[in-house]
C-alpha positions in Angstrom: 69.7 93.7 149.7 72.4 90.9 149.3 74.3 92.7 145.9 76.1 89.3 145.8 72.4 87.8 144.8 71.8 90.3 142.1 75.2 90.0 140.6 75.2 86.2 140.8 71.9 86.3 139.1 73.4 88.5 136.6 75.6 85.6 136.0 73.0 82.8 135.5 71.0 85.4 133.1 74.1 84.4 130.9 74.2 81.0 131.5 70.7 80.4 130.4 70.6 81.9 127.4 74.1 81.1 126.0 73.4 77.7 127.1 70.0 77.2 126.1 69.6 79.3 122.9 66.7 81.0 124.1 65.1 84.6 124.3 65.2 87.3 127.5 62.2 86.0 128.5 62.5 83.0 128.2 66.1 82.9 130.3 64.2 84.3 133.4 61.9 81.3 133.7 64.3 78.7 135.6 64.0 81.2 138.0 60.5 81.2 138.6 60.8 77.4 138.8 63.5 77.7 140.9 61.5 79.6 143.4 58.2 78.0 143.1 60.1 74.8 144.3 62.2 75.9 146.7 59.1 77.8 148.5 56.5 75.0 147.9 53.2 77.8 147.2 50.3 76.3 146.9 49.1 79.3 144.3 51.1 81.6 142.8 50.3 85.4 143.3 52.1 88.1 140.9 52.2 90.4 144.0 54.1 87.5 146.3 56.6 86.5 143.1 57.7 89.7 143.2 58.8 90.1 146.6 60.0 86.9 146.9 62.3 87.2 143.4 63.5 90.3 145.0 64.3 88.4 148.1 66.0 85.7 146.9 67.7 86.8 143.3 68.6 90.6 144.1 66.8 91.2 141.2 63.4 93.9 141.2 60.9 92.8 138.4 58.4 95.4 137.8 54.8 94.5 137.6 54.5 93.8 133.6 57.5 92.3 132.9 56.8 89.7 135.2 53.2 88.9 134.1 54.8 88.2 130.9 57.4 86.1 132.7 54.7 84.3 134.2 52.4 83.6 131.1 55.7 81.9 129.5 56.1 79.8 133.0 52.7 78.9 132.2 53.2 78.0 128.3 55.8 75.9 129.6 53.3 74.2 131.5 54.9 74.8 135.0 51.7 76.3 136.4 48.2 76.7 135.2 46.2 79.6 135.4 43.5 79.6 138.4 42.2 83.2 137.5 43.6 86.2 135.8 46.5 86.6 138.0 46.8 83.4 140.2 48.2 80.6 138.6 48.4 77.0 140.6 52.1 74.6 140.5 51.8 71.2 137.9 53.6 69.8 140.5 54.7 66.6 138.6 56.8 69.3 136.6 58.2 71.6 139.5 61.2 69.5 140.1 64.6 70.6 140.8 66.9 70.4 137.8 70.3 71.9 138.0 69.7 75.7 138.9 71.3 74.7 142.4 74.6 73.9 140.4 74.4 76.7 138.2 73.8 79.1 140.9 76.5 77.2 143.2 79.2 77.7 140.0 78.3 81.3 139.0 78.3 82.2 142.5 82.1 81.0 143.1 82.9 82.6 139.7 81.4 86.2 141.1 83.3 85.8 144.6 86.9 85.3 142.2 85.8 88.6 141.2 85.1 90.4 144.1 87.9 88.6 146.3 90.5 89.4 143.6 89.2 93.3 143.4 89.5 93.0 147.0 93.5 92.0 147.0 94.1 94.4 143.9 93.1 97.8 145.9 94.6 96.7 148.9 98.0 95.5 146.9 98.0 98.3 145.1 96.5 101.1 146.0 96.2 100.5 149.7 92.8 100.5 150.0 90.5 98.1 152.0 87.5 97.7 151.1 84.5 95.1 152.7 83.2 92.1 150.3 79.7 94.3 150.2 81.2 97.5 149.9 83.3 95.7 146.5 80.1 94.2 145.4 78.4 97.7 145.0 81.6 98.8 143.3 81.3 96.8 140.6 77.4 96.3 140.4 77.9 100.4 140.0 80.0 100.1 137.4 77.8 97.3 135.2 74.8 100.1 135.0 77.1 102.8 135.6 75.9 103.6 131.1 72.9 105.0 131.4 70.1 102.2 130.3 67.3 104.4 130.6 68.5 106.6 127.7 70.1 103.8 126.2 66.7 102.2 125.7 64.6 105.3 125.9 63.1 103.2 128.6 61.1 104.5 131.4 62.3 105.0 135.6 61.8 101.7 136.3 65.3 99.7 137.4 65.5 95.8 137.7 68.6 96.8 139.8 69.1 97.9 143.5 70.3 101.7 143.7 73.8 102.1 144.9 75.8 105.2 145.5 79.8 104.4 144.4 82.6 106.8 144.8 84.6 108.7 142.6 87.9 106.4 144.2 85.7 103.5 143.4 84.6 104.2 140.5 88.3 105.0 139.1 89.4 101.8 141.0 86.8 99.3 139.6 88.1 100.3 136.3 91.8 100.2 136.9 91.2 96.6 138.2 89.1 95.7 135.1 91.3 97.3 132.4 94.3 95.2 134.0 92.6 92.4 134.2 92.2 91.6 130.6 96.0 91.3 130.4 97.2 90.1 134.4 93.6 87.7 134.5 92.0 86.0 131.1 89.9 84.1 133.4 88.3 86.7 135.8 87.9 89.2 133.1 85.8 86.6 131.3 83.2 86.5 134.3 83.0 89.8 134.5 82.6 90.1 130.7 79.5 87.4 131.2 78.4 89.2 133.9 77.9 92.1 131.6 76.2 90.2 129.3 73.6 89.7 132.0 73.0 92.8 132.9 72.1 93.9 129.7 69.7 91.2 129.5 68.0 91.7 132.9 68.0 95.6 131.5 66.0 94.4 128.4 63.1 93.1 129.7 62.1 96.0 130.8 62.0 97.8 127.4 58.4 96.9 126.1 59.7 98.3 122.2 62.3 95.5 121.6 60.0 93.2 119.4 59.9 96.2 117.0 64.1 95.8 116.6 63.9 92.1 115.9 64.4 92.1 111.8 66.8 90.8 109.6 69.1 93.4 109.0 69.8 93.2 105.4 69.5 96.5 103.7 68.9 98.9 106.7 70.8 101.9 106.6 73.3 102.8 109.1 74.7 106.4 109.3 77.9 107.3 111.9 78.1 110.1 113.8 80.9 112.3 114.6 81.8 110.6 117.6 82.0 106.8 115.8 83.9 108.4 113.1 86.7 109.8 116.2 86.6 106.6 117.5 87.3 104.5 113.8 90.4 107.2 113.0 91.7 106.0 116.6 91.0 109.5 118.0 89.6 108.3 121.1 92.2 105.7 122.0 92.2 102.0 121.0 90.2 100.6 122.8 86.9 102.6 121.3 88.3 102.0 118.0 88.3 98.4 118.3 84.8 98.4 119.6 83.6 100.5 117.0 85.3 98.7 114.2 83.9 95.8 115.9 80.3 97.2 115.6 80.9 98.5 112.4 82.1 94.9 110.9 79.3 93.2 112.3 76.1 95.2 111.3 78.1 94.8 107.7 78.2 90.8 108.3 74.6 91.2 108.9 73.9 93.1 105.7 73.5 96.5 106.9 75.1 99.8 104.6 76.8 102.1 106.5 77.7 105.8 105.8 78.8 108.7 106.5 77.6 112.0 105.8 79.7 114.4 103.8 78.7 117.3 106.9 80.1 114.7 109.5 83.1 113.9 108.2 83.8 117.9 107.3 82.9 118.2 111.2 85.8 115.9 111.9 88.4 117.6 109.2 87.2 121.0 110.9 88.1 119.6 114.7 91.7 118.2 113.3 92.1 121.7 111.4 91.4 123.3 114.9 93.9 120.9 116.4 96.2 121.8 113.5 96.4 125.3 114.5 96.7 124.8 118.1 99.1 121.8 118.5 102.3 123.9 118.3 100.7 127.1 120.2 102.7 127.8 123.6 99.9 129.6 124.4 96.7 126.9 124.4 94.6 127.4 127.0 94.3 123.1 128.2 91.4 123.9 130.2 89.3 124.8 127.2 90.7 122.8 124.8 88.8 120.1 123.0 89.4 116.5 124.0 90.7 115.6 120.8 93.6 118.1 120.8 94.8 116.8 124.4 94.4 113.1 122.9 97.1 114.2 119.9 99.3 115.8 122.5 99.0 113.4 125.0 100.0 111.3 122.2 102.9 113.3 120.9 101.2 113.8 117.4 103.5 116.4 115.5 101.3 119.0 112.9 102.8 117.0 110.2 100.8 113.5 111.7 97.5 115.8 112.0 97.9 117.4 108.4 98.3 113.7 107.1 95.2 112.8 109.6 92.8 115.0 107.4 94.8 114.4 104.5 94.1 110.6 104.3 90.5 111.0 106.4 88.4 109.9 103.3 90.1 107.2 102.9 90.6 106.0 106.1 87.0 105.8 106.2 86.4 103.7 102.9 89.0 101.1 104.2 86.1 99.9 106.2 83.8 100.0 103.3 81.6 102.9 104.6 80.5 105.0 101.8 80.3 109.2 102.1 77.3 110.6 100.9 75.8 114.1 101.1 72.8 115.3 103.3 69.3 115.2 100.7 68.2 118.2 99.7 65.1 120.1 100.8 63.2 120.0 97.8 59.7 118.5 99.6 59.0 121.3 101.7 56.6 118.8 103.8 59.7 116.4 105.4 61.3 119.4 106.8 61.4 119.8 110.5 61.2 122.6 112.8 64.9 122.5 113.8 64.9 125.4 116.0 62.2 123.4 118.1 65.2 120.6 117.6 67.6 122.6 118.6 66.0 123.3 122.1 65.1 119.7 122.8 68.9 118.8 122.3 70.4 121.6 124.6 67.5 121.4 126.9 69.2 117.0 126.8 72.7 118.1 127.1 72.3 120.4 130.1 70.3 117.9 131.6 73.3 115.1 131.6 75.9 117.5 131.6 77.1 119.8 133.7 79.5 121.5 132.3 78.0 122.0 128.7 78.1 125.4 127.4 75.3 126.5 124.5 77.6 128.9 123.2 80.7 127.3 122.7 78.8 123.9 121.2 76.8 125.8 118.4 78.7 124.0 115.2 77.9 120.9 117.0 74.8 121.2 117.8 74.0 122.1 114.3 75.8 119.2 112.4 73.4 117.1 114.9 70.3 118.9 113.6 71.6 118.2 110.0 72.2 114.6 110.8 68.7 114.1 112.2 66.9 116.3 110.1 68.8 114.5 106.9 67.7 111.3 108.5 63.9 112.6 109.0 64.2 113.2 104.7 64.9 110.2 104.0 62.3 108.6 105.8 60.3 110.8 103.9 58.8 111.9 107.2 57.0 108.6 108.1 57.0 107.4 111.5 58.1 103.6 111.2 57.2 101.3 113.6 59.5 98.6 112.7 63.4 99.1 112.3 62.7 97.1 108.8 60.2 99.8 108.1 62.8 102.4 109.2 65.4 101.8 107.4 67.0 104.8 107.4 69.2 105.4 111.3 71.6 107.7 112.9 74.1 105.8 115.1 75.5 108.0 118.0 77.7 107.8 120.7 76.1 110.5 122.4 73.1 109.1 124.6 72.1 112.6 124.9 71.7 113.3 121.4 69.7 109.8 121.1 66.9 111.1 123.7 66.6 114.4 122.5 66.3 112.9 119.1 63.1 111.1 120.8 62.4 113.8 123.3 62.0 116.3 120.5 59.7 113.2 118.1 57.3 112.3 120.4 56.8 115.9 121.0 56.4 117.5 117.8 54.8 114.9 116.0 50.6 114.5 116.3 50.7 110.7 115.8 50.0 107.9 118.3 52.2 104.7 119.7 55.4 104.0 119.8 57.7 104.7 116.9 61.7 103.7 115.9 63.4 106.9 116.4 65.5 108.9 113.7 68.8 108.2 115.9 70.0 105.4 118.3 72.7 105.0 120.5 75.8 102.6 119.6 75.5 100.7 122.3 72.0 100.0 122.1 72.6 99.2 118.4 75.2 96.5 119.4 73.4 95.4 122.3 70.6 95.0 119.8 72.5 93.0 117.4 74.3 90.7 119.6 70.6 90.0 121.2 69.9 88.9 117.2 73.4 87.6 116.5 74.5 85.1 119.8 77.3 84.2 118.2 79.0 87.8 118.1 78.1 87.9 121.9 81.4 88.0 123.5 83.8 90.1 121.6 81.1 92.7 120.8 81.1 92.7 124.8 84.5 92.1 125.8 85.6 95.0 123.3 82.3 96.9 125.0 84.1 96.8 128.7 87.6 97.0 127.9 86.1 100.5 126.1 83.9 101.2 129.6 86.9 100.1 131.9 89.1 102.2 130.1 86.7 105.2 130.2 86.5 105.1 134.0 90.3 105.2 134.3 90.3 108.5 132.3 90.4 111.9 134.6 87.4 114.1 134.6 86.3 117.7 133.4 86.9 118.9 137.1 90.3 117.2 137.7 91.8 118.3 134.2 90.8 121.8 135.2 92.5 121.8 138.4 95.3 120.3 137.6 96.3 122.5 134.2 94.8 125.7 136.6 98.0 124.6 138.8 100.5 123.7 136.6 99.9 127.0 134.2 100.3 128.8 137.9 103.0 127.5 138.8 104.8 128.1 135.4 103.5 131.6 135.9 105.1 132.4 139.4 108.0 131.0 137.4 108.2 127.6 140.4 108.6 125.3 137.3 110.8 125.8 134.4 109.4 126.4 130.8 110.1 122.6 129.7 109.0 121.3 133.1 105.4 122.5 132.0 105.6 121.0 128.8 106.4 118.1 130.3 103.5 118.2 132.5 101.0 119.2 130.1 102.1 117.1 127.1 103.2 113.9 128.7 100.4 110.8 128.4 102.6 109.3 131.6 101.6 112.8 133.3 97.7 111.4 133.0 98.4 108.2 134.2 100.4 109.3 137.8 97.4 112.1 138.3 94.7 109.2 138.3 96.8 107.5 140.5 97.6 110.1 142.6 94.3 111.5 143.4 92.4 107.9 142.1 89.8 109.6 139.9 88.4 112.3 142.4 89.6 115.7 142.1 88.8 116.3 145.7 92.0 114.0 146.1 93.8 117.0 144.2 96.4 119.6 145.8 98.3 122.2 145.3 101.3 119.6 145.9 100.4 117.6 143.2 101.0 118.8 140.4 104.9 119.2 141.8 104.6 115.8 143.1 103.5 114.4 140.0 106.9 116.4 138.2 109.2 114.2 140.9 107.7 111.5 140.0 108.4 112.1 136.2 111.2 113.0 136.2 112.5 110.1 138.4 111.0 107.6 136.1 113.1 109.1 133.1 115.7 109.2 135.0 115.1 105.9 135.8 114.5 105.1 132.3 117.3 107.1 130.9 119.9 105.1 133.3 118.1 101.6 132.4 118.8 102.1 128.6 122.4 103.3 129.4 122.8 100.1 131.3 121.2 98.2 128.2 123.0 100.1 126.1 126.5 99.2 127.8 125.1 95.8 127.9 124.5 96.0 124.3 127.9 97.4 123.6 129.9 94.8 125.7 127.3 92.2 123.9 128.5 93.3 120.4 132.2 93.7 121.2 132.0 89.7 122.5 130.4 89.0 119.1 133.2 91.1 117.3 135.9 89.3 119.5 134.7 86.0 118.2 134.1 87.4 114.5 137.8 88.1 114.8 138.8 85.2 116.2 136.9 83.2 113.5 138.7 85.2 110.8 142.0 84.7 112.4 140.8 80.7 112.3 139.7 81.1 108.9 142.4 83.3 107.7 145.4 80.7 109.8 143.3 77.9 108.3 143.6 79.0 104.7 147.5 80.0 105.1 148.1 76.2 106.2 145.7 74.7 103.3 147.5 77.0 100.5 150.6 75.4 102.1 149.9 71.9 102.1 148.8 72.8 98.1 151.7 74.2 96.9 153.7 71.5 98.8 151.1 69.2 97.2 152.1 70.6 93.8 155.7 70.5 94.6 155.8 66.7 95.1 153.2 65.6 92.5 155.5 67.5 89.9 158.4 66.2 90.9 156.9 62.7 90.5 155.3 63.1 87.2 158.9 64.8 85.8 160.5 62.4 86.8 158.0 59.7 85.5 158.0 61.8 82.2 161.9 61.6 81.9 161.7 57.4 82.9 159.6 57.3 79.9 161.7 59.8 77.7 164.8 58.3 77.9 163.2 54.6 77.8 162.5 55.8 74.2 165.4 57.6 73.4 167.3 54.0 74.8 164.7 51.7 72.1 165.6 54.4 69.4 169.1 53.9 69.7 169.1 50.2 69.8 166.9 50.6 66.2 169.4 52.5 64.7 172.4 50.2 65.8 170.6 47.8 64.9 169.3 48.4 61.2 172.6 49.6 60.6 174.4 46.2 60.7 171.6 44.7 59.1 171.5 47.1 56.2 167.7 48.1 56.2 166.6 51.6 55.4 167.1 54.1 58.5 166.3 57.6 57.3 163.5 58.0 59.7 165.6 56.9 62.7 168.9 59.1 61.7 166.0 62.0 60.8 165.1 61.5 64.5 168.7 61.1 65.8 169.7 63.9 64.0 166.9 65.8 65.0 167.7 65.5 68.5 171.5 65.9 68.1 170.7 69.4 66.8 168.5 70.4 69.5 171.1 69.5 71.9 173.7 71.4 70.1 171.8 74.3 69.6 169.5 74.7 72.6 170.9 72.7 75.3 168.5 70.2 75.3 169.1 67.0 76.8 166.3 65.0 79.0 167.4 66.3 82.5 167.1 69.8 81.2 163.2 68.4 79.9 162.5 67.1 83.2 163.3 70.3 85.1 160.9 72.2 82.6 158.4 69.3 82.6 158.2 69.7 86.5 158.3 73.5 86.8 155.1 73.3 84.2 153.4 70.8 85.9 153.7 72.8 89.4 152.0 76.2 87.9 149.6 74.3 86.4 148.1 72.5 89.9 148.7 75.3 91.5 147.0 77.6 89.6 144.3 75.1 89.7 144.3 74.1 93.2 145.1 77.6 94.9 142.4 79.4 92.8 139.8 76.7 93.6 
């Protein structure tokens, strides 16, 4: 099969329903036209559509969902119906539109993709890979989730099986995860690619009418895993598409909450982290993910005991009330939870293979909790509407979502189909972006960035062989104590080992881990002499800056010295000048008194004022020395303190 038809078709999926507003039916009918023209049929035969939509979309619609395809075709007055299943062309309506362009456009978007993935693992990791081999890659990686348990769907696939690669696998997300950042416009293809594979996936889950409610008042209750992923426990990039998911079913007018047992689960994990974080001693290969996330991420016991500290609230931040579990008062909603109990292990060892019964037995009991609590509040009906529901565990456990169903439709005597106590978050966002188009893209874009970011993550089997090697090779004493730590704790340490061995822990050797040491320690050493450089850098940078400070001061300081200098010679001259101007006018005066007093003398007139005056000033020259040169010096010497000290000071 031509993968570049499926994932092409993928593409147009998108197109059509973004474009046209319409439902997941509805967005496969250009198709059908499509085809109907382009092969001229005289009838139309559900048994010939659907080899020839195989043929020429890369696309495999089972029987039923294309009968209901094909009734739509025929409301839309396309074809008419001949008998039950042969319909005839209204050939005055089967023209060609613009699905040629459409296809022609999405197709050049998809081989962008492919032909940039292409250069990327040949650039960078040195690997070559044909345009087919590429195109399974990534088709791989859109279903790589599990849709069947997603949708609790039956074995029918409307895509063509492909077997990927551990390498490609790891690859496909490296190239994706990068992308977001190197290449806005190729991670937005791939993002709408996404978005129609999800709808291609839909209509084959015959139970989707009964989601299709307003959302108002439905309660939404997290699970342990959603409640990692909002404390950013599981990395960012879940947290943002959790907190994404989370703000939009609120938008919507759902309640969410969180059970007082699931959020003492979480306290109870950091407590075990707590305890171990500072242990020498902590066996890696058995440890829970969480506690390698918190070293990996250089979390001190201090950070954890402030993680469970502030837990509570860090959960009402986002509005999401904690409640407790009902009680089991009405004996008749209570389950048989042992039955429970063995449909959820019997799920887990199914879809995982290194699950261990033993060593999962608090967790697998907070889950029968959580489902039973769930099952009481229903009151033990079995809604057939998510409105009639209204009471749902959200998961991030797919497993836990089909036992939940396994372990239902089992146990429970009634007939048809029913909305099950607990769903899986993706299918609850996939869900609500199908009812909400406008919160399409960023609930998907934060959807693959989480996926991509996943597949770049190493594996149960390559963690264990590569602590197995390092705690060996501390033990035969060929790495020193801190060279261990260093391996074990360091996030960088993660990165190089999915580099080195590109996701597949066949790739791994007993050289590696020593390899992976080198490498470290070159890059801090690498680092280490970078900052000195910057640091020098720095230093010569701030000793320029203190050079010119001080040669600003000296300015400033040589600029002042010259201004105070021009003052006080300022001062000295406009002193001198006004003395002498006061002395001009002091001895004009003392001239006009002395003519008056000659004057009134010969002409006999009273002159005690005048000879008061004379005599006044005779005395003071007699007694004090004063005369009006001696008055001028005083006068000038006043008058220069004065502007100085006004000048200066200002």
């Amino acid at each position: 099969m031509d993968l570049a038809k499926t994932i092409t078709s993928l593409a147009i999926l998108k197109v059509n329903w973004e474009t046209k507003k319409i439902d997941y039916v509805e967005i496969f009918v250009p198709f059908i036209v499509h085809l109907i023209f382009k092969n001229e049929y005289k009838t139309v035969e559900v048994k010939k559509i659907k080899e020839d939509f195989e043929k020429e979309y890369g696309l495999t619609l089972p029987y039923h969902p294309l009968v209901t395809i094909l009734e739509r075709v025929r409301v839309r007055g396309f074809i008419q119906r001949q008998e039950q299943l042969l319909f005839v062309p209204v050939k005055e309506k089967i023209i060609e539109k613009d699905f040629s362009r459409i296809s022609e456009d999405q197709e050049r978007k998809i081989n962008k993709i492919i032909g940039e993935f292409i250069i990327f693992c040949r650039e960078k990791f040195k690997k070559n890979f044909e345009k087919n081999e590429a195109e399974k890659i990534f088709l791989d990686f859109l279903k790589d989730t599990d849709y069947k348990m997603i949708f609790s769907a039956s074995d029918e696939t409307i895509f063509p099986e492909v077997n990927v690669s551990k390498i490609g696998k790891y690859l496909i997300g490296k190239y994706i995860y990068n992308a977001r950042i190197d290449q806005p416009e190729v991670f937005r293809y791939i993002v709408d690619v996404a978005i129609g594979q999800i709808l291609a996936q839909t209509i084959l889950y015959k139970e989707y009418s009964s989601y299709k409610c307003n959302l108002k008042g439905i309660n939404y209750y997290l699970d342990v895993g959603i409640v990692f992923a909002l404390m950013g426990m599981s990395g960012e990039e879940k947290r943002d598409a959790q907190e994404e998911l989370v703000k939009t079913l609120q938008d919507a007018g759902a309640n969410i909450y969180v059970f007082e047992h699931t959020l003492q689960e979480y306290i109870a994990n950091l407590q075990y982290c707590l305890y171990w974080i500072d242990k020498p001693e902590i066996d890696f290969v058995r440890a829970k993910k969480t506690l390698r996330y918190l070293i990996n991420n250089e979390y001190t016991a201090s950070d954890v005991e402030l993680e469970i500290v502030q837990s509570s609230k860090k959960i009402e931040k986002y509005n999401i009330k904690i409640i407790k579990k009902p009680g089991y008062e009405n004996y008749k909603y209570q389950i048989d939870e042992v039955a429970l109990k063995q449909a959820i292990i019997y799920t887990y060892k199914r879809y995982n293979n290194y699950f261990v019964a033993e060593e999962k037995e608090e967790t697998i009991k907070k889950d029968i909790d959580s489902i039973s609590a769930i099952i009481r509040l229903r009151e033990g009906a079995r809604p057939r509407s998510l409105k009639m529901a209204s009471h749902v565990l959200i998961t991030t456990n797919p497993a836990l979502a089909k036992a939940c169903n396994l372990f239902e439709n089992k146990n429970d005597g009634s007939e048809g189909y029913h909305i099950p106590s607990c769903l899986n978050d993706i299918f609850i966002g996939t869900l609500v972006w199908l009812l909400t188009p406008a919160k399409t893209k960023i609930l998907n874009e934060k959807r693959i960035i989480a996926d991509s970011y996943a597949a770049i993550q190493p594996d149960e089997a390559l963690i264990s062989k590569y602590f197995a090697e390092i705690h060996k090779l501390k033990s035969n004493n060929h790495i020193k104590e801190e060279d261990y730590y260093l391996l074990r704790q360091s996030r960088v340490a993660f990165s190089i080992l999915q580099e080195k061995t590109l996701g597949d822990s066949d790739n791994f050797s007993s050289q590696t881990a020593q390899e992976i040491l080198d490498e470290l320690k070159d890059k801090y050493k690498i680092e280490g002499e970078k900052k000195y450089k910057e640091e020098k850098e720095r230093h010569i940078k701030t000793e320029s800056i203190l050079g010119d400070l001080k040669k600003d001061f000296e300015d400033i300081k040589n600029q002042k010295i010259a201004q105070e200098r021009n003052t006080v010679e300022f001062c000295k001259k406009a002193s001198i000048c006004l003395g002498w101007l006061i002395f001009i006018i002091a001895l004009i005066i003392e001239i006009i008194l002395v003519i008056k007093i000659v004057r009134l003398r010969f002409s006999g007139a009273p002159r005690i004022s005048y000879e008061i005056i004379a005599g006044a000033m005779l005395l003071l020259g007699s007694c004090f020395g004063f005369n009006l040169l001696k008055f001028k010096f005083y006068t000038v010497e006043k008058i220069n303190s004065l502007l100085s000290s006004m000048l200066i000071k200002k």
